[in-house]
Each structure stands twice: as C-alpha cells, then as structure tokens.
One Martini backbone bead per residue (centre of mass of N, CA, C, O) as a GRO file, in nm:
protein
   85
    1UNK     BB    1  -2.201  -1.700   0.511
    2UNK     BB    2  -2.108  -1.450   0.751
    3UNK     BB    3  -2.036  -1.110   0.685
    4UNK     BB    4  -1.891  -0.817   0.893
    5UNK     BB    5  -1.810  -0.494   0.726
    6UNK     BB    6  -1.631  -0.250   0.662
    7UNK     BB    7  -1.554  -0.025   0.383
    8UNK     BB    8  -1.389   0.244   0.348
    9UNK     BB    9  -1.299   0.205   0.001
   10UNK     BB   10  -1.488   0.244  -0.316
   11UNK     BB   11  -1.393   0.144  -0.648
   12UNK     BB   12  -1.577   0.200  -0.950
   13UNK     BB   13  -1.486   0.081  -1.230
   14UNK     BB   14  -1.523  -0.016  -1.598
   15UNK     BB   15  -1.248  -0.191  -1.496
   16UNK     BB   16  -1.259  -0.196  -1.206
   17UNK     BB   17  -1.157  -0.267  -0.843
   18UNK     BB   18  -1.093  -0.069  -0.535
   19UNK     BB   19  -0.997  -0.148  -0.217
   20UNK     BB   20  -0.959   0.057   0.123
   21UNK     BB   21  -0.767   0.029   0.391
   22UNK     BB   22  -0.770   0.185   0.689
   23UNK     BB   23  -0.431   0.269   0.870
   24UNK     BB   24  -0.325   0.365   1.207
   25UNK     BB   25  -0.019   0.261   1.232
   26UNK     BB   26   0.260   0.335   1.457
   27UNK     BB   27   0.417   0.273   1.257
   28UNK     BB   28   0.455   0.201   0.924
   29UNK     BB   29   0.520  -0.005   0.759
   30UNK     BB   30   0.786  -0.109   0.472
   31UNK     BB   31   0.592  -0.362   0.403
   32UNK     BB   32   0.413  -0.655   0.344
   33UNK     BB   33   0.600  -0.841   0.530
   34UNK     BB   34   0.457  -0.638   0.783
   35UNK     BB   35   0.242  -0.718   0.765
   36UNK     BB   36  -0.099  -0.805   0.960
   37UNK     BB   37  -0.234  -1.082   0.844
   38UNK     BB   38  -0.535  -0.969   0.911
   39UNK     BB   39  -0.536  -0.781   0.697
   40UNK     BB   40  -0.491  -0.934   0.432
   41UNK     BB   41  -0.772  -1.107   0.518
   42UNK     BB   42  -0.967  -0.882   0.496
   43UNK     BB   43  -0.924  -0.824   0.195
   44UNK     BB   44  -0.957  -1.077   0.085
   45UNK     BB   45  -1.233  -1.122   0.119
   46UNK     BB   46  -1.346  -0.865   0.003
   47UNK     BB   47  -1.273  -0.962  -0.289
   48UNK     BB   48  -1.428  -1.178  -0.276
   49UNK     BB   49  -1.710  -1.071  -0.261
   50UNK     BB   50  -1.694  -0.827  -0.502
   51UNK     BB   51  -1.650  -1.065  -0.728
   52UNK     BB   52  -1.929  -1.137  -0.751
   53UNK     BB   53  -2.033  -0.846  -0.777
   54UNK     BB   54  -1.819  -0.844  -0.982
   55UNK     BB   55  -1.742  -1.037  -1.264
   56UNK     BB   56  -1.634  -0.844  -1.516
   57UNK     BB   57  -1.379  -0.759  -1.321
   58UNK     BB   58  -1.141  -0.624  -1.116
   59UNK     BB   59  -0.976  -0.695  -0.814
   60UNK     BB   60  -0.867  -0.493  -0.598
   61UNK     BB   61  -0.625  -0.392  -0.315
   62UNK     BB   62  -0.572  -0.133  -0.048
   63UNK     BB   63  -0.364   0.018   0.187
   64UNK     BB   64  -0.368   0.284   0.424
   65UNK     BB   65  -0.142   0.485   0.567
   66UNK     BB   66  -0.136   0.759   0.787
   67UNK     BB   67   0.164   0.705   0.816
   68UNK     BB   68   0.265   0.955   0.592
   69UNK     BB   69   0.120   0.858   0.369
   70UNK     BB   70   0.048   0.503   0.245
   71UNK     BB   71   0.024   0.300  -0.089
   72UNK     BB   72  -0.056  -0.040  -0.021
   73UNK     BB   73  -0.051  -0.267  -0.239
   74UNK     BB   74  -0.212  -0.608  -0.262
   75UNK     BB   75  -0.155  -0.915  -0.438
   76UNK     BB   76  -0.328  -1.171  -0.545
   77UNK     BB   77  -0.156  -1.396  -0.420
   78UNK     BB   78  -0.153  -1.280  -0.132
   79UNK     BB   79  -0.493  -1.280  -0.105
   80UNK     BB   80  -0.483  -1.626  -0.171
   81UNK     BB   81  -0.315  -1.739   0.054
   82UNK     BB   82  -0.537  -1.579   0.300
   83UNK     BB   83  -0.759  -1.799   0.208
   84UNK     BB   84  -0.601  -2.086   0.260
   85UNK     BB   85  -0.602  -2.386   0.435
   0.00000   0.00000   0.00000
C-alpha cells in the first residue's frame, strides 16, 4: 500500500514517539468528538506508519490547532477505530 503524506512534527525520544499535525481551522474545535473524522483518521494512519518504524517505543498522536494555539492529544482508542473496517 503506497501512503503519501507530510508529518508536520516529529518527536522522537528514547521513550516515545510523538507526531504533531498542525491544524489552522477557525475556530477550533473544543473537543476531540468535534473534531473532523478525516484529521483523526490521517494521525492514524501516521502512528500506523511509525509504529513499524519505531517497534520498540510507543507512538503518541496530537493536533495543534493555531487558533488558540491548542495542543489536543488523539487516545489510541481513538486512533484505533478510525483505522477498524
């Protein structure tokens, strides 16, 4: 499967890993269930990517939204079932 995408921000320390996508939505949202499926669904895939990549730490998710700025974290629950058939 071919993925085409650009990482905003990539952290990575010898505990985790954290991508960061940068979002410029006017307002942003002010919850996670208000945010669209399609961002949740790109960090997703992203940590999928990642995880492979990285096997031996964990891979962490989060949105920064510009208008604020705010830093909101995506749960791996959540990151999970929008990757779930």
């Amino acid at each position: 499967m071919a993925i085409n995408g650009r990482i905003d921000r990539l952290v990575v320390t010898p505990d985790r890993v954290l991508v960061i996508d940068y979002k410029t939505n006017r307002p942003a949202p002010d919850a996670l269930d208000r945010v669209d499926p399609a961002y949740v669904l790109q960090a997703a895939v992203y940590v999928a990517v990642l995880k492979r990549l990285y096997p031996d730490r964990p891979v962490e998710a989060a949105l920064v939204w510009t208008d604020g700025p705010k830093l909101m974290p995506i749960p791996q629950a959540m990151l999970e079932a929008a990757l779930a058939p």
